[in-house]
Structures are given as C-alpha cells and as structure tokens.
C-alpha positions in Angstrom: 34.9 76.8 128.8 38.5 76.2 130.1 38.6 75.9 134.0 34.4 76.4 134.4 34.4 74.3 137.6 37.4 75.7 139.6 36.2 76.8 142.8 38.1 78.0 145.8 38.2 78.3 149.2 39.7 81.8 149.7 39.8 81.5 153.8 42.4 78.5 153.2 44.7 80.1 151.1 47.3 81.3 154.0 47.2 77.5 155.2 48.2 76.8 151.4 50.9 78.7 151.1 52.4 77.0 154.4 52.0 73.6 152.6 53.3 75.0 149.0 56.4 76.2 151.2 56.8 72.3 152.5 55.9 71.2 149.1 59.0 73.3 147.6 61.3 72.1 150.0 60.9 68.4 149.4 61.1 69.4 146.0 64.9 71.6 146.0 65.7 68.4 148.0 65.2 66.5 145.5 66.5 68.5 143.2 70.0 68.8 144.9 70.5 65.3 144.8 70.0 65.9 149.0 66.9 62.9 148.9 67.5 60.0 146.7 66.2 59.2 143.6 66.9 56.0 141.8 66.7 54.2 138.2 66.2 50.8 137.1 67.1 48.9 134.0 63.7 48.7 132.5 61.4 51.0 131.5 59.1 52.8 134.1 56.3 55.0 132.8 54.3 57.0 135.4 50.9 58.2 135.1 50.1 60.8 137.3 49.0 64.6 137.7 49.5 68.1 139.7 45.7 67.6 141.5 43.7 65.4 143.4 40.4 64.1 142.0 39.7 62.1 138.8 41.8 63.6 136.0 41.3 60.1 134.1 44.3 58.5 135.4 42.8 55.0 134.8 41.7 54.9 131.4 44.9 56.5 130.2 46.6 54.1 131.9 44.4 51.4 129.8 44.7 52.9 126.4 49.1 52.1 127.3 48.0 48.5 128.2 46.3 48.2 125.1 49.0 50.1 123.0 51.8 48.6 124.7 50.3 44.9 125.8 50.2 42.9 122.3 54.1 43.0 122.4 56.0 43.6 126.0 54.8 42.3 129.5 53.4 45.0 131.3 53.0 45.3 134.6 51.0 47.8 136.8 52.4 49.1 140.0 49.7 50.9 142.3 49.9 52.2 145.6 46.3 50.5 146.1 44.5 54.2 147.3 42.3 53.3 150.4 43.1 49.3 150.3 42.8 47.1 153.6 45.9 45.5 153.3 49.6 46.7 153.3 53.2 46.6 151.9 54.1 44.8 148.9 50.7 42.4 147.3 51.2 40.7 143.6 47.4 40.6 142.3 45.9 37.2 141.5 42.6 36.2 139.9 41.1 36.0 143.3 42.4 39.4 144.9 39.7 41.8 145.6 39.3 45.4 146.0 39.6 45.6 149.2 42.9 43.4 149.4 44.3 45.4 146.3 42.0 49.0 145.9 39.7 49.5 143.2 41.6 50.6 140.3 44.1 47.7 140.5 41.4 45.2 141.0 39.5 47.0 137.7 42.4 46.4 135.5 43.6 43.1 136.9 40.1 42.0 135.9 39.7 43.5 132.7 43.5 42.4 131.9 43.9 39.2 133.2 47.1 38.3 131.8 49.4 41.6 132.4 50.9 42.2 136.2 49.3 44.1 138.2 51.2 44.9 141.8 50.1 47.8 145.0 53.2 49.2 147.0 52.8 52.7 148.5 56.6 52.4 148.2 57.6 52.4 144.4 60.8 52.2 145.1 60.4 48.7 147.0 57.5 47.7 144.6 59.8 47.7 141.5 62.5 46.0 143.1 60.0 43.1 144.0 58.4 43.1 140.5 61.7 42.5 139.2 63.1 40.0 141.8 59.9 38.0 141.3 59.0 38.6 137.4 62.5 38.9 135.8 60.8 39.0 132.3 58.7 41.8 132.8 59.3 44.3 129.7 57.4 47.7 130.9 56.5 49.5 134.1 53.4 51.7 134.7 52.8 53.6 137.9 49.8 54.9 138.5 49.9 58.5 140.6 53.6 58.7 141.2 54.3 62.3 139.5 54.7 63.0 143.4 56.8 59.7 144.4 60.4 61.1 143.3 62.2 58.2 145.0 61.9 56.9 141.3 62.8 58.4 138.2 60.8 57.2 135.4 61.9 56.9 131.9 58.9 58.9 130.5 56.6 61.3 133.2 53.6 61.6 132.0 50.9 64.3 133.9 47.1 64.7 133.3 45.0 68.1 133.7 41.6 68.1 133.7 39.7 70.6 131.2 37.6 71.5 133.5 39.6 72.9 136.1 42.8 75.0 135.0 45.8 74.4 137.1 46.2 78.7 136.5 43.3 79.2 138.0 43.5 77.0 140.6 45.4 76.5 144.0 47.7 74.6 145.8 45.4 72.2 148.7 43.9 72.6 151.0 42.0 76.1 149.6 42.1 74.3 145.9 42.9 70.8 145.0 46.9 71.2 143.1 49.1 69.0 145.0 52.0 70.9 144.0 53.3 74.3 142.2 52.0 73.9 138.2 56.0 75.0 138.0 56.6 71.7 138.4 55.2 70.4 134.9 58.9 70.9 134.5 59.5 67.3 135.4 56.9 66.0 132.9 57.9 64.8 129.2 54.2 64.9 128.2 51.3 67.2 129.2 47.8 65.5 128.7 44.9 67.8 128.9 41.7 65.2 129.7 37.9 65.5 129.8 38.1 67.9 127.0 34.8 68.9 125.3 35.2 66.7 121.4 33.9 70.5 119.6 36.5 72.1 121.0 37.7 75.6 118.8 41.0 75.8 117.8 41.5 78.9 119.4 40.8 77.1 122.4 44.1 74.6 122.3 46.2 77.5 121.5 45.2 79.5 124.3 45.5 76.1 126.6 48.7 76.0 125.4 49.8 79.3 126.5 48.7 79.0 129.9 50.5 76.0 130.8 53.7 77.3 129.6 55.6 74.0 128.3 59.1 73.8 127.1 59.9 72.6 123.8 61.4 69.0 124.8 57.4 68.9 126.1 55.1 67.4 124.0 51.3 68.3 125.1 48.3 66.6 123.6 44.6 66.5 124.5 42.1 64.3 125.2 38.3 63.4 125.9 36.1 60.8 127.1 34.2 58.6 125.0 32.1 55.8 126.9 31.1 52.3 125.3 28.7 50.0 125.2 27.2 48.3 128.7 28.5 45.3 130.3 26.9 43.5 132.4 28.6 43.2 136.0 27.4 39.4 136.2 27.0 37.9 132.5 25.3 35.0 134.0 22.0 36.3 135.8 21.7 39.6 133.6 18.3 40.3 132.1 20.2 40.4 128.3 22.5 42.8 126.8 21.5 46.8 126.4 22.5 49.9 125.1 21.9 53.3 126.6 19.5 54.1 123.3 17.5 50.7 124.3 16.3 52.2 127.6 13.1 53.5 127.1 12.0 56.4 129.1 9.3 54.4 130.6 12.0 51.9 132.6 13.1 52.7 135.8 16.7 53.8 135.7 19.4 54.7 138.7 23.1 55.5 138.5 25.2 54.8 140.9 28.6 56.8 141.6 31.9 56.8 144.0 34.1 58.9 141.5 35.4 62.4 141.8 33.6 63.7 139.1 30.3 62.1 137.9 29.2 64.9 135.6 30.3 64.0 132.5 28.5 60.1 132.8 25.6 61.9 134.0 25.6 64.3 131.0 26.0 61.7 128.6 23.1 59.2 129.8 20.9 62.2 130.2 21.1 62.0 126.4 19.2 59.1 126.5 17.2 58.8 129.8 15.8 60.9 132.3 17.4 60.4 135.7 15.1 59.7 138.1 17.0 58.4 140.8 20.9 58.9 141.1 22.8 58.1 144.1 26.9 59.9 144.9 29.0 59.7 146.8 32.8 60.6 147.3 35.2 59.4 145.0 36.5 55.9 146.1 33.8 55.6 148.6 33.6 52.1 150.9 30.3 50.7 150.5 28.7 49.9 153.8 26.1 47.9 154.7 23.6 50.9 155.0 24.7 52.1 151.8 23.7 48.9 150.1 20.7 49.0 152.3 19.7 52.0 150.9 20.8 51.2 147.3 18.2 48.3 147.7 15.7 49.7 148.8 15.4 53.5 146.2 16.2 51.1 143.6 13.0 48.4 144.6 10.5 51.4 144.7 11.7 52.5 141.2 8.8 52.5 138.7 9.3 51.3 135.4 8.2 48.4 132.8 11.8 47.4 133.5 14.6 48.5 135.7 18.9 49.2 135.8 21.3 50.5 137.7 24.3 52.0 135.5 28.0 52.4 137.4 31.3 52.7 137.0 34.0 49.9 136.3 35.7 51.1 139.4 32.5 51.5 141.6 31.7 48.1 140.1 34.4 46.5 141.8 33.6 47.9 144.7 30.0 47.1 145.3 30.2 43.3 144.0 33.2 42.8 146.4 31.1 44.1 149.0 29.4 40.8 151.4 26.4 43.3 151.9 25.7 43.7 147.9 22.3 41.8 147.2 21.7 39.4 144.9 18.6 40.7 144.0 20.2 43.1 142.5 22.6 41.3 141.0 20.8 40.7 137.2 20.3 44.4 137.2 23.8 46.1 137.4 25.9 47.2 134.7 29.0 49.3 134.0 28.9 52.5 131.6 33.0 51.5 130.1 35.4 54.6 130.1 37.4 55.2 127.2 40.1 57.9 125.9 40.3 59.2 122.8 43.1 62.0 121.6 41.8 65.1 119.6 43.4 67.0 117.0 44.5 63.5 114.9 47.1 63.4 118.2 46.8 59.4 118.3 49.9 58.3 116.0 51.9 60.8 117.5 51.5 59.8 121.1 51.7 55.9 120.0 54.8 56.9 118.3 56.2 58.4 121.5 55.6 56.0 123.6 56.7 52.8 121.9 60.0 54.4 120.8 60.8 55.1 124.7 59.9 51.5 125.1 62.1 49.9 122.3 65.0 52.4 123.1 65.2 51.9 126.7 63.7 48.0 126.9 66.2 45.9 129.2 67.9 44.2 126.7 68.7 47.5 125.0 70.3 49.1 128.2 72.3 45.7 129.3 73.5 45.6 125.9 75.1 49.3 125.8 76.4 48.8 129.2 78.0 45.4 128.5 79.7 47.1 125.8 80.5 49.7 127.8 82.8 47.6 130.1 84.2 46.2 127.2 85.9 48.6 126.0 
C-alpha cells in the first residue's frame, strides 16, 4: 500500500515547523529574485527529491547515462555526500570513494568514459566542467532539487512508494526536506520503488495526492535487479545467479543503504538469510566493521559461501585498506536497475532527449548569434 512505511516522530513536529518556516524563507527568497539563481548554455538536468533517504536517485540517474550516453558527452556533477576531500575534484580511473563519495565512484567505474565531477557548490562545479571540458554536451546533478543557485533545464524529483510525501513531514519529526508545495519547481514527478502488480486504481489515486499541474508530467517506476557481478573478476569462485545458490550454502548480505528491504525481499525468494549485516545508509567501514564482517562470515556453514552487496556498498568496502583478501573471491554485487510501469518508457525517453536536442549548446549559441544579428 501507498505510504506503508511512513513513521513519525510526533514530539518533533513543533521543531519542524521552526525548520519548514526557515525552509520557506530561503525559498520566497529565491523566488523574489532576492538570492541568485543562474543559467548556463548547456543543458543541466537535476536528479533530486523532497526527502532524505534512498529514493533511487542513482539508478535513475544511470538509466539517463544509458539513454543519453550513445550520442552527447555526459558528465555527472555530485556533491560527493560524506567524501574526505573538498571543493572542486574531476574523477579519474584511480579516484576512490573516499576521495570522491560512493555514488560518484559507482558510476565513474561502471562508466568509465563519461565525466563524472563532486562540488558541494553547483554553481562553481559547472563553471569548472565547462572551463575544463568545453565539449561536454549534457549536465546531470545528482540531489540538487534543493541547490537553487542553478536553474536546470529540466528538474526532475523522485518519491518513494513507500512513504507518501502527504503523509509524511517536514525533518526532523519526518524525513521531507522541504514543503511537497514545492513539486511546483519540478517538470517531472517520478514515483520509485513501486510494487510491478500495482492496480490501476492505485496510480490514479497517486496521482491525486500529489497534486501536479498540467505542464507536469508524472511517471512511475520500480526496481528490477540483475544478474551478480563479481566485485573482483579475477579471484572469484565463477559466475552465479541468485537461483544457483542452493539453500545448503552459506549466504550473508551486506548493506549501508537507506532502505535494504526491497534486496532483502527479493533474495529471500531464493535463499534463506541466515546472516545479514546493516548499517546506515552511506556508512564508513571501519576496521572493526570489517573485523566483524570477517569473522560472522568465516563461521557461516555451508557447502559453499557469498556475501551479496550493493554497487555502492561495494565501492565502499573494497576501497577500504581494512577489507580482507580472504574475502575477496567471495563478494558480489546484486546490480540495481529501473524500469517505468504503465508502457511510460518511450514517453520519458521522448522527454528527455527532446530537452537535450532543443537546448544542446550549439542550439542556444546559434539563436543568440542570430539574435545580435538582427
């Protein structure tokens, strides 16, 4: 059902409304033209949403490299959540997760040839992209629904199924960064995580609760996970599929993501979790952690044995100096994909590339060159 896992915490809720009230301000400021917002010449496309936690910013920001990548240089601009570094850092092939944050790192390593870039400033981060990649074509930020020093080309917010932004409240008593007023901003509405059997009674009533306007568009989408890789080709024991798991080998997942339920649900399918070890959502893997990962996953019983993670808790436990090599021929990665519901694909494609091939650089130097013409 719609919004199942919204809890909140009612004791917080006068604290909220003191950081809604901030929350607005910065907002009419915005608004008023009072703080500055700027454009660029080239497209910018940002990812974001109205709550914290894992709406599935990542993999929708994938599906665009993969839509998007065969024709126009991408690049990625991050702020680089919970990185040891700071300012302005241009990925290379040996950047790590710590140098860049995890996400970045994932798609930098699954996409080797796009640009990936971190910045907590957009603003300056775009500016360098430019200065130093003039041919870059297209410009995704990830998270930056909040960062309004930019104004993107196309906005584009993510809600998870799960927990309804009606229902829910602004932080710190719930988890919505801002008023769900502010969809406003947003040229399309993504509702993720959804369940693939959902009714259609079920979109429509979506649909009414978030209140779109018509120049909206609002699609959904769900989760659909692929085959596993191994995390190190070279030592791994062969490649496996969930289904070749028997029940007889030892098994243990491994998490640092907002919301592990729905990998859980789907390997319970095929296995029975017997061990299972969370922990918060883009959590630093210490040396006691690694310790311990060691150690549950050594007295496992089983004919044979994995441990199943994430892409983006991959690349932060192999960057780690503490991860073992013992365990190295054992880890894999359960891949996260998107896929829209309701036959929503072409539309969305559609959308997106004709922003692109309106708006691409040459396109708006073009009209304004001809604009000072004549």
């Amino acid at each position: 059902m719609y919004g199942k896992s919204v809890k909140i915490n009612h004791w917080l809720i006068p604290v909220s409304w003191l950081y809604g009230l901030g929350v607005e301000i910065r907002n009419k400021l915005f608004d008023w033209g009072i703080l500055p917002a700027e454009e660029f010449d080239i497209p910018v496309i940002s990812v974001g949403n109205l709550a914290v936690g894992g709406t599935g910013k990542t993999p929708h920001i994938e599906y665009l490299i993969e839509l998007l990548g065969h024709k126009y240089h991408i690049a990625v601009l991050s702020r680089g959540y919970k990185r040891k570094s700071r300012g302005f850092i241009l990925a290379d092939d040996k950047s790590t997760a710590r140098e860049i944050g995890d996400e970045p790192y994932q798609i930098k390593r699954k996409y080797p040839n796009i640009t990936v870039a971190v910045d907590a400033n957009r603003r300056r981060g775009i500016k360098q992209l430019k200065k130093q990649i003039p041919d870059i074509d297209v410009i995704l930020l990830d998270d930056a629904f909040q960062h309004r020093y930019v104004t993107p080309l196309s906005s584009i917010v993510l809600t998870d199924y799960n927990r309804a932004l009606h229902l829910d409240k602004l932080l710190p008593a719930g988890r919505v960064r801002e008023s769900r007023h502010e969809l406003s901003r947003a040229n399309m509405v993504i509702v993720t995580k959804c369940p693939i059997d959902m009714k259609p009674i079920e979109y429509n009533i979506i649909s009414r609760w978030l209140h779109l306007f018509p120049y909206q568009n609002l699609y959904f989408s769900t989760l659909s996970y692929g085959h596993l890789q191994a995390v190190f080709p070279d030592t791994a024991i062969g490649e496996i599929s969930l289904k070749d798991i028997s029940r007889k080998d030892g098994l243990m997942v491994v998490t640092g993501i907002a919301n592990p339920a729905p990998m859980l649900q789907y390997i319970s399918h095929f296995h029975d979790l017997r061990e299972k070890l969370l922990y918060p959502d883009h959590h630093n893997f210490t040396s006691n952690d690694l310790n311990d990962i060691t150690t549950r996953f050594l007295a496992l019983k089983g004919e044979k044995k994995y441990i199943i993670t994430t892409e983006k808790d991959a690349a932060r436990l192999t960057c780690s100096p503490h991860f073992s090599d013992e365990l190295k021929k054992y880890i894999y990665v359960l891949p996260i994909e998107i896929e829209f519901l309701q036959n929503q694909q072409d539309s969305f494609n559609q959308n997106i590339i004709g922003y692109v091939r309106k708006n691409k650089r040459n396109s708006i130097l073009s009209k304004r060159e001809n604009a000072y013409k004549s």
